[in-house]
TIVEX-647898 format. One record per residue (C-alpha): residue number from 1; x, y, z. Coordinates in pm, 1 decimal, always signed. Layout:
N
+-----+----------+----------+----------+
|   k |        x |        y |        z |
+-----+----------+----------+----------+
| NUM |        X |        Y |        Z |
...
+-----+----------+----------+----------+
END
This chain:
234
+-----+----------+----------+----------+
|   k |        x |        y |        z |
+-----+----------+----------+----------+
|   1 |  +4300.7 |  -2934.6 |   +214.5 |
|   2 |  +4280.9 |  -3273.9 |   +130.0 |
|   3 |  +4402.2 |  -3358.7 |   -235.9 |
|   4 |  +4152.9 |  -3502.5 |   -536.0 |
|   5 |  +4171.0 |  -3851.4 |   -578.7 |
|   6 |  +4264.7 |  -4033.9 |   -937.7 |
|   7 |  +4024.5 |  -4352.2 |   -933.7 |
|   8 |  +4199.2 |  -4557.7 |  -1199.1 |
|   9 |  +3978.6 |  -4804.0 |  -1341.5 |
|  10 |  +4211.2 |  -4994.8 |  -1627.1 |
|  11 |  +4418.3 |  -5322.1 |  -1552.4 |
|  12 |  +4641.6 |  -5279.0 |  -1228.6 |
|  13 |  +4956.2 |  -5215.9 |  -1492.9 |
|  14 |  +4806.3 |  -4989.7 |  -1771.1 |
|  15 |  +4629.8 |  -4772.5 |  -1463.3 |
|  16 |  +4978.9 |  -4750.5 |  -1300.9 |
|  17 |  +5147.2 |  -4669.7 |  -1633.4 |
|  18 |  +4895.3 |  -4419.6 |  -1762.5 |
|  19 |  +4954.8 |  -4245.7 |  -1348.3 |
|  20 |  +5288.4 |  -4229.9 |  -1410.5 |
|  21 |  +5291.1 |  -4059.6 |  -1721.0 |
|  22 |  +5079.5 |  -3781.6 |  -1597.6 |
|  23 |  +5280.5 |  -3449.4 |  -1538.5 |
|  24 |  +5491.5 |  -3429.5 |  -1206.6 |
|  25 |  +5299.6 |  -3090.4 |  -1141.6 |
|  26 |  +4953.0 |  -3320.2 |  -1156.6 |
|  27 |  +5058.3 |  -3623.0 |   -972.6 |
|  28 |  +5171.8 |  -3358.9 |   -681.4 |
|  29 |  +4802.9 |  -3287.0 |   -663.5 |
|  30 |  +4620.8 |  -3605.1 |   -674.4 |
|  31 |  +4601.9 |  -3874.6 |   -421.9 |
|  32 |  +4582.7 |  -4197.4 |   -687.8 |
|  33 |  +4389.2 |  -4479.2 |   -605.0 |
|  34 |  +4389.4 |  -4766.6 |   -838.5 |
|  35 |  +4047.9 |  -5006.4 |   -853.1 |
|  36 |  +4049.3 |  -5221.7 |  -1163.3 |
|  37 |  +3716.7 |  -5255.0 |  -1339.3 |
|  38 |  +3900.1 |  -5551.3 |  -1568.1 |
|  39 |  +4159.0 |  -5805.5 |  -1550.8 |
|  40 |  +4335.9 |  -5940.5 |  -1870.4 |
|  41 |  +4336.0 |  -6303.7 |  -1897.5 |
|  42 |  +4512.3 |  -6512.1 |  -2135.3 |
|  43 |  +4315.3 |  -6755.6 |  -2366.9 |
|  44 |  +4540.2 |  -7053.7 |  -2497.9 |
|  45 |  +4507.2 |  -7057.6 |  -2881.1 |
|  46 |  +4726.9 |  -7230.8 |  -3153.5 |
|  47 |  +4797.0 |  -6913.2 |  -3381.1 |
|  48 |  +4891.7 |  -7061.7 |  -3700.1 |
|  49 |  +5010.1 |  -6772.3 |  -3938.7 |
|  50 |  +5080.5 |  -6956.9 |  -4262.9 |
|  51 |  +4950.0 |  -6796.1 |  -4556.8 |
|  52 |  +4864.8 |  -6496.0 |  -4326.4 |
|  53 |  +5019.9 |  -6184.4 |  -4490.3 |
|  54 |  +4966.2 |  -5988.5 |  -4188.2 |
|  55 |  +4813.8 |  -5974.9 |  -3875.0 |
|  56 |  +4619.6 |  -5622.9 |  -3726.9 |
|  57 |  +4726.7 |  -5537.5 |  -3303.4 |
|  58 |  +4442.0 |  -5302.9 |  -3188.3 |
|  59 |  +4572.3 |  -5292.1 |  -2826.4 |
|  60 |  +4888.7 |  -5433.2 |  -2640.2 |
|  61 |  +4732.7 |  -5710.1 |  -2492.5 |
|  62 |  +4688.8 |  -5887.4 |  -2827.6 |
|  63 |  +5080.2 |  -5831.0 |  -2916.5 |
|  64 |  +5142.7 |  -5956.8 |  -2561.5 |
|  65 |  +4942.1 |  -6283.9 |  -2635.1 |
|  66 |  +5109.2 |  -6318.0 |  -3000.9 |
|  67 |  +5400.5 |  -6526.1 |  -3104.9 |
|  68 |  +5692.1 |  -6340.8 |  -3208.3 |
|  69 |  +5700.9 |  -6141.8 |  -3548.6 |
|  70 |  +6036.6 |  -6303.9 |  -3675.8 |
|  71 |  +5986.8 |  -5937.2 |  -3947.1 |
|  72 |  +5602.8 |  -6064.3 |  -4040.9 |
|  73 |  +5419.2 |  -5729.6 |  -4119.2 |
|  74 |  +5198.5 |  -5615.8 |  -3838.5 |
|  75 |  +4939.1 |  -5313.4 |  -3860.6 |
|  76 |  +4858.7 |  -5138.5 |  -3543.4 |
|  77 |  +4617.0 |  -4954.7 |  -3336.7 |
|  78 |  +4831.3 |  -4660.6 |  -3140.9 |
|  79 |  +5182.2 |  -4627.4 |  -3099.3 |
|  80 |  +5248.0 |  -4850.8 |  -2777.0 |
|  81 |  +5086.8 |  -5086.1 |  -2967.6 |
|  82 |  +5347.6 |  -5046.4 |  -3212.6 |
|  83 |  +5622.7 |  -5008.0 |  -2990.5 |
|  84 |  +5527.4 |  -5335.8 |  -2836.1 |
|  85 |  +5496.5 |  -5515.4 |  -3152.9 |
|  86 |  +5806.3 |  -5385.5 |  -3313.2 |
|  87 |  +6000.8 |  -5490.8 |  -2926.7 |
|  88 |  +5891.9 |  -5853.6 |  -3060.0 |
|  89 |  +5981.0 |  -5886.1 |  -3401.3 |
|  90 |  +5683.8 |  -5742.7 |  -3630.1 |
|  91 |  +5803.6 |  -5519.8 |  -3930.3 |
|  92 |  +5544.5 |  -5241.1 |  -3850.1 |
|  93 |  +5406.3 |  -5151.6 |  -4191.7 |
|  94 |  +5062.4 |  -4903.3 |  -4012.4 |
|  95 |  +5003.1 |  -4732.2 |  -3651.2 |
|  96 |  +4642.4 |  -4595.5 |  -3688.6 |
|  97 |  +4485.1 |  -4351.1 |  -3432.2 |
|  98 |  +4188.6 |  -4614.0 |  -3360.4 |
|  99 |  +3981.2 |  -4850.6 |  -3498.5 |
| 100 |  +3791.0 |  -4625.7 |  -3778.1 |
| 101 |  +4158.8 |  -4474.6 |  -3887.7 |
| 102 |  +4279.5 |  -4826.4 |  -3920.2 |
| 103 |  +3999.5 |  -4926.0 |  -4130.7 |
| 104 |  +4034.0 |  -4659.7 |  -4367.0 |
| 105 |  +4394.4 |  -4651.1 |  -4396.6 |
| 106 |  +4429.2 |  -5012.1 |  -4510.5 |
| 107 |  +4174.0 |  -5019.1 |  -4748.0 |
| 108 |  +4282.2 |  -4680.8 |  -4935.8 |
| 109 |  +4586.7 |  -4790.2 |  -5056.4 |
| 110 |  +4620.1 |  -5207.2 |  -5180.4 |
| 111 |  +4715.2 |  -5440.2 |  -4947.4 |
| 112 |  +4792.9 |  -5809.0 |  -4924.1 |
| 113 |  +4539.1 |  -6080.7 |  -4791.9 |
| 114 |  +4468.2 |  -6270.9 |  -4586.7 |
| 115 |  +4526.7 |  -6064.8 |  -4217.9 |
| 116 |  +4418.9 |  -6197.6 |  -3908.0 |
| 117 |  +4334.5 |  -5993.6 |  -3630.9 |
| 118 |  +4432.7 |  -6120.4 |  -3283.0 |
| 119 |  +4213.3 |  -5963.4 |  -3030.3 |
| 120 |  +4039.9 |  -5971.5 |  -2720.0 |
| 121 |  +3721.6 |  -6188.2 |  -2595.7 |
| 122 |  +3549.2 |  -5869.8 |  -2629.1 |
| 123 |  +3570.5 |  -5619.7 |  -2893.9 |
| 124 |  +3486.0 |  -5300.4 |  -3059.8 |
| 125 |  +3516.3 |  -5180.9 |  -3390.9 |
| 126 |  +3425.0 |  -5483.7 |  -3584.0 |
| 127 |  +3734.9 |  -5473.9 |  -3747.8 |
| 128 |  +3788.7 |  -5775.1 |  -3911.8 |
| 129 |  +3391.1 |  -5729.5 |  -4076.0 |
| 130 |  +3449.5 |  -5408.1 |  -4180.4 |
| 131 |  +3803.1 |  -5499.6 |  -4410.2 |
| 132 |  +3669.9 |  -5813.4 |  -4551.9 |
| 133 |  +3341.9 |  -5631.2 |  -4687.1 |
| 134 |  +3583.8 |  -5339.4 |  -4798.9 |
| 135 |  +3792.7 |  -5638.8 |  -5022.6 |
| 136 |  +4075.2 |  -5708.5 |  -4766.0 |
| 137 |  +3936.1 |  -6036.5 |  -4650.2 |
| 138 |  +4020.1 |  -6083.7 |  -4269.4 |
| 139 |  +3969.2 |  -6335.1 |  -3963.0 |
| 140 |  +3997.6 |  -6308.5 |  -3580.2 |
| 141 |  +4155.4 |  -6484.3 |  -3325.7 |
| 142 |  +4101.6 |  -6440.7 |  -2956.7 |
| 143 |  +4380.9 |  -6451.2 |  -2751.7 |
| 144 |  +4268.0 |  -6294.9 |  -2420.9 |
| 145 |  +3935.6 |  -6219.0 |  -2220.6 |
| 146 |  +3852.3 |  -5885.5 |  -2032.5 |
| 147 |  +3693.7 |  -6015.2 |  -1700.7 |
| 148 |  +3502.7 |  -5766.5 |  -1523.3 |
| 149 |  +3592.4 |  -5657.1 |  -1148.9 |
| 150 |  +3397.8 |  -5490.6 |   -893.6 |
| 151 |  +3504.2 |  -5159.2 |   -738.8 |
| 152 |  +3729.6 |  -5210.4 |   -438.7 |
| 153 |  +3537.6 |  -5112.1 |   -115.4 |
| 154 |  +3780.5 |  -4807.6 |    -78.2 |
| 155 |  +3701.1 |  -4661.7 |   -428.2 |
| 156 |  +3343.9 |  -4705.1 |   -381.7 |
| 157 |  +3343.2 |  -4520.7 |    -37.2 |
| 158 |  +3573.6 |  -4205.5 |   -189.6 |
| 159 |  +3317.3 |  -4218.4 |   -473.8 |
| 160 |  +3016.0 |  -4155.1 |   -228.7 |
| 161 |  +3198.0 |  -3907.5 |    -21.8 |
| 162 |  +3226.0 |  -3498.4 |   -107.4 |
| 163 |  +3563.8 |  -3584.0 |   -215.4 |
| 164 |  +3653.2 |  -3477.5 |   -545.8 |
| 165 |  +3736.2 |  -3705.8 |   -795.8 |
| 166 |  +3878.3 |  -3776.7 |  -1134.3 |
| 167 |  +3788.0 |  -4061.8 |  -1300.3 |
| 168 |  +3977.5 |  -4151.1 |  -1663.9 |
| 169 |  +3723.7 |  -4412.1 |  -1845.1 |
| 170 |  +3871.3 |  -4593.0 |  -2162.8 |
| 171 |  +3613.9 |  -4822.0 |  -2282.8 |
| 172 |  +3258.0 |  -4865.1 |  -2329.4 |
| 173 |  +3271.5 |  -5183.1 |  -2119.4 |
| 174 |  +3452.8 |  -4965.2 |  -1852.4 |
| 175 |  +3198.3 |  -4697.9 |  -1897.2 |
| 176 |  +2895.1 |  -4984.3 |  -1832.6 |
| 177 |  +3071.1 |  -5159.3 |  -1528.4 |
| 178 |  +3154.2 |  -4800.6 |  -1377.3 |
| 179 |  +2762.0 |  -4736.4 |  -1399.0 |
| 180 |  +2688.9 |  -5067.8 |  -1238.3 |
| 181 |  +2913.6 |  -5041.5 |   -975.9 |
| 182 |  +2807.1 |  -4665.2 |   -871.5 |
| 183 |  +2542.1 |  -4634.1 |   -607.9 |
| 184 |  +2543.0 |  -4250.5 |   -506.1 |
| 185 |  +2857.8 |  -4085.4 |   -672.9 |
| 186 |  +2918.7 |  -3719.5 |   -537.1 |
| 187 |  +3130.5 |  -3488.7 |   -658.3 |
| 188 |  +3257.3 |  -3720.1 |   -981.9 |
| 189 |  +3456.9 |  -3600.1 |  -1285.1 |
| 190 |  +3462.5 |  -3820.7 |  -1584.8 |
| 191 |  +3724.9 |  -3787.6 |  -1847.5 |
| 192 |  +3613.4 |  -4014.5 |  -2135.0 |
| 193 |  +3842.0 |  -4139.8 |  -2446.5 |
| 194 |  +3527.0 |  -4096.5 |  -2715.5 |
| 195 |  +3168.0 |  -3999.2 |  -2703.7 |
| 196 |  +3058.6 |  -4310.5 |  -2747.1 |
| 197 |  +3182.7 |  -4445.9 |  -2383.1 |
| 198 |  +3034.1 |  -4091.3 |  -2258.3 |
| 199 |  +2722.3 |  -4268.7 |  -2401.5 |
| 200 |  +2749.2 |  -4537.2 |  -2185.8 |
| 201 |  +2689.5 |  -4293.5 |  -1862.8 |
| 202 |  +2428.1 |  -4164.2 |  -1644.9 |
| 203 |  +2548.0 |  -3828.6 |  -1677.5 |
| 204 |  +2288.8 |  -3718.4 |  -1425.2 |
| 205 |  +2500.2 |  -3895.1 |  -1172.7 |
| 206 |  +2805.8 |  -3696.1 |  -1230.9 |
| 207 |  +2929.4 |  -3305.9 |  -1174.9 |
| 208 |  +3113.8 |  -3339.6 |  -1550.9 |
| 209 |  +3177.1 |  -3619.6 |  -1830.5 |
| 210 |  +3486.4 |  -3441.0 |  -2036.7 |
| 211 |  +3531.1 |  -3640.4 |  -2361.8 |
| 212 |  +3917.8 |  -3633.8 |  -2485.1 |
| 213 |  +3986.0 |  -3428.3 |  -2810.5 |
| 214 |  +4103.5 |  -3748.9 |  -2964.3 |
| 215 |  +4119.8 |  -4123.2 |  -2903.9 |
| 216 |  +4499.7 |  -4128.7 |  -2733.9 |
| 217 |  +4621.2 |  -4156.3 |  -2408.5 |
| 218 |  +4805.3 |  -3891.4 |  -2491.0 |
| 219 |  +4451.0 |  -3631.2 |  -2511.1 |
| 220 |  +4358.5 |  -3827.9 |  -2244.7 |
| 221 |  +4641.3 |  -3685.2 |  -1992.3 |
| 222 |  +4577.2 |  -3332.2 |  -2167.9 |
| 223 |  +4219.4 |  -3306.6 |  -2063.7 |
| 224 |  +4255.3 |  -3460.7 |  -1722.4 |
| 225 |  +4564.7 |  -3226.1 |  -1638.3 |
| 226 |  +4353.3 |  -2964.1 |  -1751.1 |
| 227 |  +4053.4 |  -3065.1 |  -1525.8 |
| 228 |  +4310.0 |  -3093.1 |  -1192.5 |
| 229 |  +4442.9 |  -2731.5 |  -1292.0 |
| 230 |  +4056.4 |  -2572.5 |  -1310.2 |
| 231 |  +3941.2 |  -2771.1 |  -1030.9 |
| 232 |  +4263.4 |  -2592.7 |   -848.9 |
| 233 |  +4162.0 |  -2277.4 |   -924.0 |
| 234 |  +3813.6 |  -2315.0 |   -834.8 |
+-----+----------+----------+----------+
END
């Protein structure tokens, strides 16, 4: 029987990362095939942090693009986030769950202002907004752009055969590009990270859209190990 095939949609290294940290038992019964919907580009920027009292990571990417945190305080958005930031210097004074936990968790207790945000080109969770109309004035910086990709010709043709297939999404921007780039999608599972990028799909063009119990990688690889193990027994 030919094995289920993990379409991997992230950038080339968080698709091969989040593979590899699936279950050894899992990865024995998918055939992974990684087609980037986005590439990560850097965008040159003079990040001055004087005055700044601390400065919010909501992915890796932006800790990646950031200067080093000689012990400045940092505030993140999931623990690899964290572990990145703390690998480069920053004293790590939050690690929030996602954007809405970060939000709430810095403006329940008192913090220090100004923060900057370094983010991406495109965005979600209008962070920055949100803490300087709850008192905790902040600005953004981009520091990278998420350029869309096409499917590669050999994920597209697995899509549109009877072969099953998994399908982790972990953006809305994801979620739009995968609808874009689907023609006729058979046999398609879709294991989302929120409801809201489940929004963003046709779901009449797919056999299942699971959305994750939380907003981690971690419920991610939960709900699509459990989807390889029922589609096993099936």
């Amino acid at each position: 029987m030919t094995k289920p095939v993990l379409i991997m949609t992230r950038p080339a290294q968080a698709s091969r990362r989040f593979a590899d940290s699936l279950a050894a038992t899992t990865l024995a019964k998918l055939t992974v095939l990684i087609s980037p919907l986005m590439q990560i580009k850097p965008v040159p920027a003079a990040i001055n942090l004087e005055g700044v009292e601390g400065v919010v990571f909501s992915s890796g990417h932006g800790v990646e693009n950031a200067p080093m945190g000689r012990g400045r305080t940092a505030y993140c958005v999931g623990s690899r986030t964290a572990e990145l930031a703390k690998a480069k210097g920053w004293d790590i004074a939050l690690v929030a769950r996602d954007a809405d936990d970060l939000v709430s968790l810095l403006l329940a207790s008192p913090r220090k202002a100004p923060l900057l945000h370094l983010c991406g080109m495109h965005q979600r969770g209008n962070i920055a907004q949100r803490l300087t109309d709850g008192g905790l004035f902040t600005t953004t910086m981009v520091v990278y752009d998420q350029e869309l990709l096409p499917l590669t010709h050999v994920a597209r043709r697995t899509l549109e055969s009877e072969q099953r297939c998994f399908v982790p999404l972990f953006s809305p921007r994801t979620a739009e590009q995968f609808r874009t780039e689907l023609r006729e999608p058979q046999n398609v599972i879709c294991i989302t990270l929120s409801a809201e990028i489940a929004s963003r799909l046709d779901h009449s063009l797919f056999e299942q859209i699971v959305i994750a119990a939380e907003p981690t990688a971690a419920s991610m690889r939960l709900a699509l190990e459990n989807q390889v193990e029922w589609n096993r027994l099936a």
